[in-house]
C-alpha angles and dihedrals in degrees: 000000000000123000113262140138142215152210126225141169122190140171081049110311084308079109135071121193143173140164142165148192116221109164094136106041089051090047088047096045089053098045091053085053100035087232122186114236088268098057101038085054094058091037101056090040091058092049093045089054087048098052097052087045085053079062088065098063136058147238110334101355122136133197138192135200122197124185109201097166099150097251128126095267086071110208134345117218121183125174120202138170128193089265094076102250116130132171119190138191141176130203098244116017099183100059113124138194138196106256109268123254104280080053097256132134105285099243095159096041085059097041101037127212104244095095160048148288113217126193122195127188136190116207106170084264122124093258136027134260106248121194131169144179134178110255104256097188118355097233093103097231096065084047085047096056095044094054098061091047096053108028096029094026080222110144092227132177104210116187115180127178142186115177110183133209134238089254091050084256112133118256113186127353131173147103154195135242107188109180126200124225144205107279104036111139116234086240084063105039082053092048099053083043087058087061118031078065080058091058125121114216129290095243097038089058090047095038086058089048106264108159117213100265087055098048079055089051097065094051103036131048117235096354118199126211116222101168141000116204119184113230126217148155116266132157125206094218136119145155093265096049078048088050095052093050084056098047088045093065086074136240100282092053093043085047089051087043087055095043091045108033113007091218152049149222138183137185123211104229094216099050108013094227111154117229113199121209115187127200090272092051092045088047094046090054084048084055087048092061 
């Protein structure tokens, strides 16, 4: 099944849903890193968070999310657009954890929990939308939800899941927003509660084959589908961006590259694609200035 997601309302618009499966843009995003399980769970959590949020905006909009929760994964970054494209990175990919207490895959020990969780938007105004919450738990869909009560002041129920595989592929990714709206009734809101608390896990659901509308299914009455986006991986750099950061360090460090080293290589932090530049492209920049 390819990775999409999808937009809902339900109990007459009062009702705001979403949910996604993104099995292979978290597995891509960790084999381009080489995460450990950890931090591909957090990772992908984050990303999956990101890219229902990227339903939420138009056109030509862009958000980012960024985890800085002082743990030793350092911080998370995910860039997403309402296309449904997203790229990810941490800090250190290759930090791992024992599993938690409840034997699970130690998220929050890997995030932290002395932080924050920032939203930017970009809107096509002249500056960008900045939000901002401390981190409450360091497992992303807590912080999730926090952060649409506080900075949205939109009641949300956020559920997020990685499950990884023995060989470190990911098996099964995806999650919901369902966000509650002025005129439920307190009946309603009882009765989604009630199961919601009846609900498997995201990526149990996901790993049997249960597409997002019927993950929806279970939690709202008579759901109704307004859009359907595919996801997918997808980075925004290229030899000539690359060319441009170099450039922009300026002619006496690309003259000290050349003298010291005679050649050059940079890694794209989002994708980790390596980008070689040689003594007769270094020298080729200096002539372009």
């Amino acid at each position: 099944m390819s990775d999409y997601l999808i937009r809902a309302t339900a109990l007459d618009g009062r009702v705001r849903a979403f949910a996604a499966t993104t099995t292979a843009v978290v597995n891509e995003i960790s084999r381009r890193h080489q995460m450990t399980p950890t931090v591909a769970a957090a990772v992908g959590r984050t990303a999956t968070a990101a890219l229902m949020m990227g339903a939420m905006l138009k056109g030509e909009e862009k958000l980012t999310v960024q985890v800085k929760g002082g743990g030793p994964i350092g911080q998370i970054v995910v860039d997403v657009n309402a296309a449904g494209t997203v790229r990810a990175y941490a800090d250190e990919p290759q930090v791992d954890l024992p599993l938690n207490g409840v034997g699970k895959l130690d998220v929050a020990g890997a995030v932290g929990t002395d932080g924050f969780l920032y939203i930017i938007k970009d809107l096509g105004l002249k500056e960008p939308y900045r939000g901002s919450v401390p981190i409450v738990s360091g497992e992303i869909a807590e912080d999730f939800t926090y952060y649409f009560a506080k900075s949205e002041q939109t009641p949300s129920a956020v559920a997020l899941g990685v499950l990884v595989d023995v060989d470190y592929s990911i098996k099964a990714a995806g999650g919901f927003i369902i966000q509650l709206l002025p005129g439920l009734t307190d009946d309603e809101i009882a009765e989604m509660e009630e199961r919601l608390s009846k609900l498997p896990s995201v990526t149990s659901m996901i790993a049997q084959g249960d597409s997002p509308e019927m993950i929806l299914e279970q939690i709202l009455p008579g759901v109704k589908l307004l859009e359907r986006v595919d996801a997918e991986f997808r980075c925004k750099c290229s030899r000539e961006r690359v060319e441009q950061t170099v450039i922009s360090l300026g002619r006496e460090e690309i003259e000290a590259i050349l003298a010291e080293e005679g050649q050059a290589e940079v890694h794209c932090h989002f994708c980790n694609e390596a980008y070689m530049f040689e003594e007769s492209d270094l020298q080729a920049l200096l002539d372009k200035m």
